[in-house]
C-alpha positions as CSV (number, residue, x, y, z in Angstrom):
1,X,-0.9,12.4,-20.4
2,X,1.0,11.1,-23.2
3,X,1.1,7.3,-22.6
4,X,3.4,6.6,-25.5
5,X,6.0,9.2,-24.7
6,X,9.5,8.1,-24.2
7,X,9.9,9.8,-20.2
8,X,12.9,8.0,-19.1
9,X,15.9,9.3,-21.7
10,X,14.0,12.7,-20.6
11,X,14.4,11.8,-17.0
12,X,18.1,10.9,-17.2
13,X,19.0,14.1,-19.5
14,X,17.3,16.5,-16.8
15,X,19.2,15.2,-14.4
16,X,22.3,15.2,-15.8
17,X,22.3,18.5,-17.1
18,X,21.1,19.9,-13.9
19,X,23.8,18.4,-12.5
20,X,26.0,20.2,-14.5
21,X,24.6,23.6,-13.1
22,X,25.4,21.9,-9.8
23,X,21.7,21.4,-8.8
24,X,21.1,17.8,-7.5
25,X,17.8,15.7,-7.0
26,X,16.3,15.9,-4.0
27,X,15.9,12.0,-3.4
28,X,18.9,9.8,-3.6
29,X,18.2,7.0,-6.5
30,X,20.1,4.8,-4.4
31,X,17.3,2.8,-1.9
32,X,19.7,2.2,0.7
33,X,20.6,6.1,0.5
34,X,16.9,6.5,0.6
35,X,16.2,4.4,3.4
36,X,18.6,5.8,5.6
37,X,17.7,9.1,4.8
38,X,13.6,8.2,5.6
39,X,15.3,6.9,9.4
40,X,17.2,9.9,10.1
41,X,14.1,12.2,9.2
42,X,11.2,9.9,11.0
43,X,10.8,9.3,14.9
44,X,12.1,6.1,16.6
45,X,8.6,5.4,16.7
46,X,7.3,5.7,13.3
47,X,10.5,4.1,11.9
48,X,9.8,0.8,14.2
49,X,6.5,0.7,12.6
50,X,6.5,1.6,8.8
51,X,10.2,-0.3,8.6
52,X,9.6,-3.2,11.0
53,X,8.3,-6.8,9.9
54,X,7.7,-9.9,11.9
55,X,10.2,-11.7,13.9
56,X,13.6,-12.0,13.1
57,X,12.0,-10.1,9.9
58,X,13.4,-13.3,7.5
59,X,10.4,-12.6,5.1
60,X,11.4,-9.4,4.4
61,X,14.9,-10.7,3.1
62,X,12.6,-13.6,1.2
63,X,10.9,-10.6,0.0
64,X,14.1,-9.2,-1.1
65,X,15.7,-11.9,-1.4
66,X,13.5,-14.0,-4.1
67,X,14.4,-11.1,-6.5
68,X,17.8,-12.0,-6.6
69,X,17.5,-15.3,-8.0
70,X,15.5,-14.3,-10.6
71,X,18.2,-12.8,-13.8
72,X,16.6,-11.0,-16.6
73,X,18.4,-12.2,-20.0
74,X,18.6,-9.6,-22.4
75,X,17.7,-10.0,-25.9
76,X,20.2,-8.0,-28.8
77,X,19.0,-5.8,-32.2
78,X,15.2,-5.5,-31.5
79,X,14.1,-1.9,-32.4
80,X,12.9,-0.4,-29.0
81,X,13.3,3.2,-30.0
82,X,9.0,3.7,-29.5
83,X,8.9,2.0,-26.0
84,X,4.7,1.9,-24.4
85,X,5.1,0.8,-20.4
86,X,1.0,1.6,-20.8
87,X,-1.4,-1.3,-19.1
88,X,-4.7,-1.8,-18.2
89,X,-6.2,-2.5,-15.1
90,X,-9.8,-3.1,-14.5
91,X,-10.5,-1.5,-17.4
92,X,-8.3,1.5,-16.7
93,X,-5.2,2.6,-19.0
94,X,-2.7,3.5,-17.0
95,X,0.7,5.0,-17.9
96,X,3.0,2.0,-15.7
97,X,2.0,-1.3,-14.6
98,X,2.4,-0.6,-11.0
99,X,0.5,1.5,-7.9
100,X,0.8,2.4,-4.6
101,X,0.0,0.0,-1.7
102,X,-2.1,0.9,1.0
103,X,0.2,1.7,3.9
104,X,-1.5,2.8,7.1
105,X,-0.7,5.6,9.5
106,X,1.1,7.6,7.0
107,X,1.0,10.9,9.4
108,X,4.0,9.2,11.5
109,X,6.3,10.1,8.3
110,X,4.8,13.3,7.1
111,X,2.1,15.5,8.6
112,X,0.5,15.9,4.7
113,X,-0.2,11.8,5.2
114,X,-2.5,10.5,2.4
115,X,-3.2,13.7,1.0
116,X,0.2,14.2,-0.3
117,X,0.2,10.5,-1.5
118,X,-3.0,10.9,-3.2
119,X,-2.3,14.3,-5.1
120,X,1.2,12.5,-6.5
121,X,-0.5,9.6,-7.3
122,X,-3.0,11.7,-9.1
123,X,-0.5,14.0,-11.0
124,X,1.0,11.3,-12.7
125,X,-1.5,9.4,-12.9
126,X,-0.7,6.0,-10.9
127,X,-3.7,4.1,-9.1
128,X,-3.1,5.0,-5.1
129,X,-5.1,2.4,-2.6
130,X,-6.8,4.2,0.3
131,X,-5.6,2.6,3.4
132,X,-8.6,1.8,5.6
133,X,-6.1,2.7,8.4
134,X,-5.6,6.5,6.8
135,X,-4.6,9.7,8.4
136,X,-6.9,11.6,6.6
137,X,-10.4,10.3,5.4
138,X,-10.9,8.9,1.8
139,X,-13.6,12.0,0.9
140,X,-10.7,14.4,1.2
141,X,-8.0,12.4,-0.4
142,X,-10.9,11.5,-3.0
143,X,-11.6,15.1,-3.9
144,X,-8.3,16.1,-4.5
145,X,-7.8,13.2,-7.1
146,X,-9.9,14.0,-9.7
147,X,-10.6,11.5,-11.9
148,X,-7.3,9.5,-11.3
149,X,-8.1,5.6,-10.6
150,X,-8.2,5.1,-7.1
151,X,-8.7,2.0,-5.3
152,X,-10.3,1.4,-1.5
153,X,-8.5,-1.5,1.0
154,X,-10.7,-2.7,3.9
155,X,-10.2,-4.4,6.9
156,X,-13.0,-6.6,7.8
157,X,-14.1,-5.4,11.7
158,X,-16.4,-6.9,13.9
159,X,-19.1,-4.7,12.8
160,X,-21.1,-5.7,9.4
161,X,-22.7,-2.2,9.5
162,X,-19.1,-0.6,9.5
163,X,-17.9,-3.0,6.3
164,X,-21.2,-2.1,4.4
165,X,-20.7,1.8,5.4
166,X,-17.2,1.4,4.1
167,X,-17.9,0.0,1.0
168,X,-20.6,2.8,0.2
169,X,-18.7,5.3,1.0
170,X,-15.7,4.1,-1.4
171,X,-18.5,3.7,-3.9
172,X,-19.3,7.2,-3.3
173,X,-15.8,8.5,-3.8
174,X,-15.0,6.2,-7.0
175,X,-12.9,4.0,-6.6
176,X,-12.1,1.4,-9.1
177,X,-12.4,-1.7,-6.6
178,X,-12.2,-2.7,-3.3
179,X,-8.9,-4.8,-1.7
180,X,-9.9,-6.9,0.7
181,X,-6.6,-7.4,3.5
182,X,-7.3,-11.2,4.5
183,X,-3.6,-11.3,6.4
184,X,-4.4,-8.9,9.0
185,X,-7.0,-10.2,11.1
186,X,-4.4,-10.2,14.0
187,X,-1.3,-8.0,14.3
188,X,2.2,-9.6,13.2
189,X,4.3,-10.4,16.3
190,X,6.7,-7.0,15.9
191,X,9.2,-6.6,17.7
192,X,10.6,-3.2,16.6
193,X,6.8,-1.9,17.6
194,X,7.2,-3.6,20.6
195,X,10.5,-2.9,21.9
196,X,9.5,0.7,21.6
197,X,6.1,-0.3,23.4
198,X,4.0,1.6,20.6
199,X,1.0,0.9,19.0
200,X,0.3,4.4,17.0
201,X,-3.8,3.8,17.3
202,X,-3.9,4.3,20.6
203,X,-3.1,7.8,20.0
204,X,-5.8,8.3,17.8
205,X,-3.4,8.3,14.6
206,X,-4.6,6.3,11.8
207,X,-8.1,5.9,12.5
208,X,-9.7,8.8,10.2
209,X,-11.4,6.6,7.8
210,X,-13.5,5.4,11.5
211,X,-13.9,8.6,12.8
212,X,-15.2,10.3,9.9
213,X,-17.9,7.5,9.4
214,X,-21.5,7.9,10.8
215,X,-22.0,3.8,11.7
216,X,-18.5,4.2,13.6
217,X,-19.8,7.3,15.6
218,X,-23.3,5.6,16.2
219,X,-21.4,2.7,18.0
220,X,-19.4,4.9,19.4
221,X,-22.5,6.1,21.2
222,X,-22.9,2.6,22.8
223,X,-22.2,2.0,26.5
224,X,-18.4,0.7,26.7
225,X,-18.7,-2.2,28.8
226,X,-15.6,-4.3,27.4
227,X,-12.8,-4.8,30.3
228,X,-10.2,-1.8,30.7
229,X,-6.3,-2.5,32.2
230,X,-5.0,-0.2,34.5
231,X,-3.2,2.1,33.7
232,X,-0.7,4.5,35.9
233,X,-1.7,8.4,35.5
234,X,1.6,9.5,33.7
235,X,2.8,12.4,31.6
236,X,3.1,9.5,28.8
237,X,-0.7,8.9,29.5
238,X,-1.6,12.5,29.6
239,X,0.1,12.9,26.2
240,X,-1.4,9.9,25.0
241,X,-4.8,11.6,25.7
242,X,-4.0,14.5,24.5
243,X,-3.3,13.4,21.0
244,X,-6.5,11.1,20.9
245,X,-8.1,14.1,21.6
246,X,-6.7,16.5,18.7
247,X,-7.3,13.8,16.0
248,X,-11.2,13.3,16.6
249,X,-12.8,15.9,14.3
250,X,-14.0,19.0,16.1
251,X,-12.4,21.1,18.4
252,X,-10.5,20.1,20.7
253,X,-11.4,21.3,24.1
254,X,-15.3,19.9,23.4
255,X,-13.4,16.9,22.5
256,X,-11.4,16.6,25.6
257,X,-14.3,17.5,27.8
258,X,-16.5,14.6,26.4
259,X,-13.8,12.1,26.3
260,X,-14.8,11.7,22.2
261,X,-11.4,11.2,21.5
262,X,-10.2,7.8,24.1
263,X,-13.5,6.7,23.0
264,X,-13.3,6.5,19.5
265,X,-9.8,5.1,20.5
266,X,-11.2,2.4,22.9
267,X,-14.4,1.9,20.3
268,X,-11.5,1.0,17.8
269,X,-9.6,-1.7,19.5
270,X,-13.2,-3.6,20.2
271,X,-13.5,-3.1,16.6
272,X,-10.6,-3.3,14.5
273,X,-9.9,-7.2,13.2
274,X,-12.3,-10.3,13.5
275,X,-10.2,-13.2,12.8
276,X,-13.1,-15.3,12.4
277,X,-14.0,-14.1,8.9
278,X,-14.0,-17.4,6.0
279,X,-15.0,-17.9,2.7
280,X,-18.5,-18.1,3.4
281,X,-18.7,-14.4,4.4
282,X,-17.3,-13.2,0.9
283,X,-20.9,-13.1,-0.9
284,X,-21.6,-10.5,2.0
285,X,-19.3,-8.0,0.2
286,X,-21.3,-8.5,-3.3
287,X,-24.5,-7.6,-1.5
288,X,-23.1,-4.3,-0.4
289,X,-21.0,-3.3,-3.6
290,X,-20.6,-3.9,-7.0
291,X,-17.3,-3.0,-7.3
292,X,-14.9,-5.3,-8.4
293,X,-13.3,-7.1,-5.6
294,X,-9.6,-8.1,-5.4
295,X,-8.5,-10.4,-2.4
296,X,-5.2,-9.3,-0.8
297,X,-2.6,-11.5,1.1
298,X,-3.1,-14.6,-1.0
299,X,-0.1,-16.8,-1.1
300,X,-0.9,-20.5,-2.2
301,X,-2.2,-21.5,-5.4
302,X,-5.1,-23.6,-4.0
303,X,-6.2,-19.7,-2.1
304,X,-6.2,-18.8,-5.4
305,X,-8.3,-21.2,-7.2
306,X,-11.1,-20.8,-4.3
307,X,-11.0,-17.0,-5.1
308,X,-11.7,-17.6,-8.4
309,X,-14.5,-20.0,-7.6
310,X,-16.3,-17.7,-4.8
311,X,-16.4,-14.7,-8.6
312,X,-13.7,-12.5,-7.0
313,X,-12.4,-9.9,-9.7
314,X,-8.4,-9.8,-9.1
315,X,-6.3,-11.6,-7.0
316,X,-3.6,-9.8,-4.3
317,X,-0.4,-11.5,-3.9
318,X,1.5,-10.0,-0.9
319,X,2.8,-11.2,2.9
320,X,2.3,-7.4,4.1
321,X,5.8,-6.5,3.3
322,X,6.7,-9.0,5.9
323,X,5.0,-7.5,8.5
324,X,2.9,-10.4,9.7
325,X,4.1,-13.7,9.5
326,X,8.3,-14.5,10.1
327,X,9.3,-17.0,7.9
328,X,6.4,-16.9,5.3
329,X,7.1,-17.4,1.8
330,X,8.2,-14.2,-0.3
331,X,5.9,-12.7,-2.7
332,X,7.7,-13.1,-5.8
333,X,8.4,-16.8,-5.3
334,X,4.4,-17.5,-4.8
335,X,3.7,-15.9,-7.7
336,X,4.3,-18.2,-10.5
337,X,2.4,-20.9,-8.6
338,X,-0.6,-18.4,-8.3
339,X,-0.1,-17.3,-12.0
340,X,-0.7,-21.0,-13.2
341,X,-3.6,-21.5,-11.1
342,X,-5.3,-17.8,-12.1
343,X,-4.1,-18.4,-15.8
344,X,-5.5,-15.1,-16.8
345,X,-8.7,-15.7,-15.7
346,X,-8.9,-12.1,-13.1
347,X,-5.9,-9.7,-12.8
348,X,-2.7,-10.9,-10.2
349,X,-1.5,-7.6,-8.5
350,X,1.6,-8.0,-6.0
351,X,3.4,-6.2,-3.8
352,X,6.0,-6.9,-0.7
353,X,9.9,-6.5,-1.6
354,X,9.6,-4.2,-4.5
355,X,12.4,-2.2,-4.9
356,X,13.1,-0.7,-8.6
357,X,12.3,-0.9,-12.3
358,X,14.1,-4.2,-12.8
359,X,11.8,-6.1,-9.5
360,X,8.9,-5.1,-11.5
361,X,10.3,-6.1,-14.9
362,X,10.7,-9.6,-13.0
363,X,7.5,-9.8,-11.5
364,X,5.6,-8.8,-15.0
365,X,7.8,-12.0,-16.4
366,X,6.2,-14.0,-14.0
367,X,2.9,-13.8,-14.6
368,X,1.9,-10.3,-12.6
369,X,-0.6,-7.8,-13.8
370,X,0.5,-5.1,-12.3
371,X,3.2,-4.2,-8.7
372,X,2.5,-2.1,-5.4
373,X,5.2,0.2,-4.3
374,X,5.2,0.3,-0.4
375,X,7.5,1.3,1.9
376,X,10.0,3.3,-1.0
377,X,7.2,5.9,-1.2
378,X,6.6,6.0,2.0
379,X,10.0,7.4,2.4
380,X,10.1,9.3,-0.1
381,X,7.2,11.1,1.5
382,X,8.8,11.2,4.5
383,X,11.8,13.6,2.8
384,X,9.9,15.5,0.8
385,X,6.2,15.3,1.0
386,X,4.1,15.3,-2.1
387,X,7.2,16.4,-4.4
388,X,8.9,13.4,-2.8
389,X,6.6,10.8,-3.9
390,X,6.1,12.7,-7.4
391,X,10.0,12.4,-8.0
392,X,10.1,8.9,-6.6
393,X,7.0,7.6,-8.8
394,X,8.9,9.5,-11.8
395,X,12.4,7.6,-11.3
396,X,10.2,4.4,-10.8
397,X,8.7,4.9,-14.6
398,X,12.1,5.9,-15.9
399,X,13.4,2.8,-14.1
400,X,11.4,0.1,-15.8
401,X,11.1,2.0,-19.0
402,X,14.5,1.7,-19.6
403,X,15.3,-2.1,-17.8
404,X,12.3,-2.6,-20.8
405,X,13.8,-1.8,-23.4
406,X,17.3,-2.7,-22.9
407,X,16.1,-6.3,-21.7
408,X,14.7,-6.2,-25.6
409,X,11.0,-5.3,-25.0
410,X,9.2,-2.4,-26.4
411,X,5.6,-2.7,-24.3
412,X,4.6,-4.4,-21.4
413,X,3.3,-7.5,-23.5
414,X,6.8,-8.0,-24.6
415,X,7.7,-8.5,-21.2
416,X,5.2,-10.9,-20.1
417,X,6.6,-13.3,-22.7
418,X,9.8,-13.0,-21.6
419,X,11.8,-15.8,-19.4
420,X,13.9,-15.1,-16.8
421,X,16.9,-17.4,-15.5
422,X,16.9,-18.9,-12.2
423,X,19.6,-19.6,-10.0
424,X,21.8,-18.3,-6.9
């Protein structure tokens, strides 16, 4: 891949001149277009879960919201006809500062999932972050990536033996670090997920990185002794079994005539978050991996400056795209605190409220190595698959190329100097 190569004048004339020939893009540029479109095409159910935030949702308009404040001031007669959006991360050169957030369950918006994510990511060669809640286990999505960066995000469960089985196994599959989700160790109070009164886990969706890990089968083998509500036998329930049972590995009739499937399920929930985890349990990760490790879900500078002083690699700005706490403080508006307290000691990723070249222009301006795209390629996937995200990461690199260099900025260094005006 030609990092130097001037894509998004490209971009623009093969869309204009197949417009002229009448043929139109699949995706819509616009986001609300594209959002709208992702609702029509998804189930109640997955829209509630991969659209819905916390509460009344007000942090995902701070998200939004903080971006709006922020004005980028072009700068006249600077020669940006040779424009580089190339950066490195971790020692990687990648073609645009930004990569794809972990986002769980991704089966509720297309039945490819991951693997679709994983072989765009790949083909253009932006860093993808396995979800530890994936639809399809990070060997697979691994193999069909080739040598393009890849990244590993774990939730810290109640099991050690599970977290030190995950981190070898991401070892195994190369990634380039592992992000550890610190804001999850509850859910978020949603009321979109529970208005519609579902949890997609329970179904067995979203747990393949689990299943497909021997430590999670070898407890699954333990006697369950944890507590059980009742439950009326309904064709809700027997459909809710009935999808537990297809996605445990194996076929399905031995599955359903062991019970794997509510087990693994049940096995799970006792093991999913342990919100007792603190700063002293962070040298447990460097005994298991020696993978650089970025902390996710930091939000005040003082967070920050503890990171740095337990040796963490990179630092993870993000509120889980709103998803977890209402009212929380939006991403982009933490960042410049953070950015002073990291001064450029580790790399500052961020995501949560991204929504086009110019937010990530903005964000690079403030101090951020490098952006997560979330939920836009999530919908994008959800419309087209594989093909969707490809065209979506491909208008997202024409995007910022072209805020670049019309803001006056040739390369990504450029931009980091820049200032940006502040106001309503």
């Amino acid at each position: 891949m030609d990092m130097n190569k001037n894509n998004a004048l490209n971009r623009q004339r093969t869309v204009y001149v197949h417009g002229a020939a009448g043929i139109r893009q699949t995706l819509p540029f616009d986001y609300a277009r594209l959002e709208q479109l992702a609702k029509d095409k998804m189930s109640p159910e997955a829209w509630a879960y991969i659209a819905g935030g916390a509460g009344r949702e007000s942090t995902m308009t701070a998200n939004t919201g903080g971006f709006d404040r922020l004005h980028i001031v072009p700068r006249m007669l600077r020669n940006v006809e040779q424009r580089d959006t190339s950066t490195n991360l971790f020692g990687q050169l990648l073609p645009a500062p930004f990569f794809l957030a972990p986002i769980g369950v991704l089966e509720m918006a297309h039945p490819a999932a991951d693997l679709a994510v994983a072989k765009a990511a790949a083909a253009l060669g932006i860093p993808y972050i396995f979800s530890n809640q994936a639809s399809v286990p990070m060997e697979t999505c691994a193999h069909e990536m080739g040598d393009a960066p890849r990244f590993f995000q774990l939730y810290w469960s109640r099991s050690d033996e599970l977290v030190a089985s995950f981190l070898q196994r991401a070892t195994a599959c190369r990634c380039s670090g592992i992000v550890v989700t610190l804001d999850t160790t509850m859910l978020g109070w949603r009321p979109r997920d529970l208005d519609m009164a579902s949890l997609p886990f329970l179904k067995g969706m979203g747990i393949a990185q689990y299943t497909s890990d021997p430590v999670f089968r070898k407890i699954m083998e333990q006697p369950d002794t944890a507590p059980r509500p009742k439950s009326a036998i309904t064709w809700e329930a027997i459909h809710t079994l009935f999808s537990a049972t297809r996605k445990y590995p194996g076929s399905f009739w031995e599955n359903l005539r062991n019970g794997v499937g509510l087990r693994a399920v049940r096995t799970f929930i006792g093991l999913y978050s342990r919100p007792n985890i603190t700063w002293a349990d962070l040298p447990f990760l460097r005994k298991h991996t020696d993978l650089p490790i970025i902390l996710k879900g930091i939000l005040h500078p003082d967070d920050a400056r503890k990171a740095l002083d337990y040796g963490v690699d990179g630092i993870y700005i993000s509120n889980h795209g709103g998803r977890q706490v209402d009212g929380a403080i939006g991403a982009i508006e933490a960042l410049p605190g953070i950015a002073e307290a990291v001064r450029g000691k580790v790399p500052i990723l961020i995501d949560s409220g991204f929504r086009g070249g110019a937010d990530v222009f903005k964000a690079l301006a403030r101090g951020a190595t490098a952006v997560g795209i979330g939920r836009p390629y999530c919908y994008a996937l959800a419309l087209n698959g594989q093909a969707g995200v490809e065209e979506l990461l491909t208008n997202w690199m024409a995007d910022f190329e072209l805020t670049m260099g019309l803001a006056g900025c040739k390369n990504v260094d450029e931009v980091r100097n820049t200032n940006l005006s502040e106001g309503r």
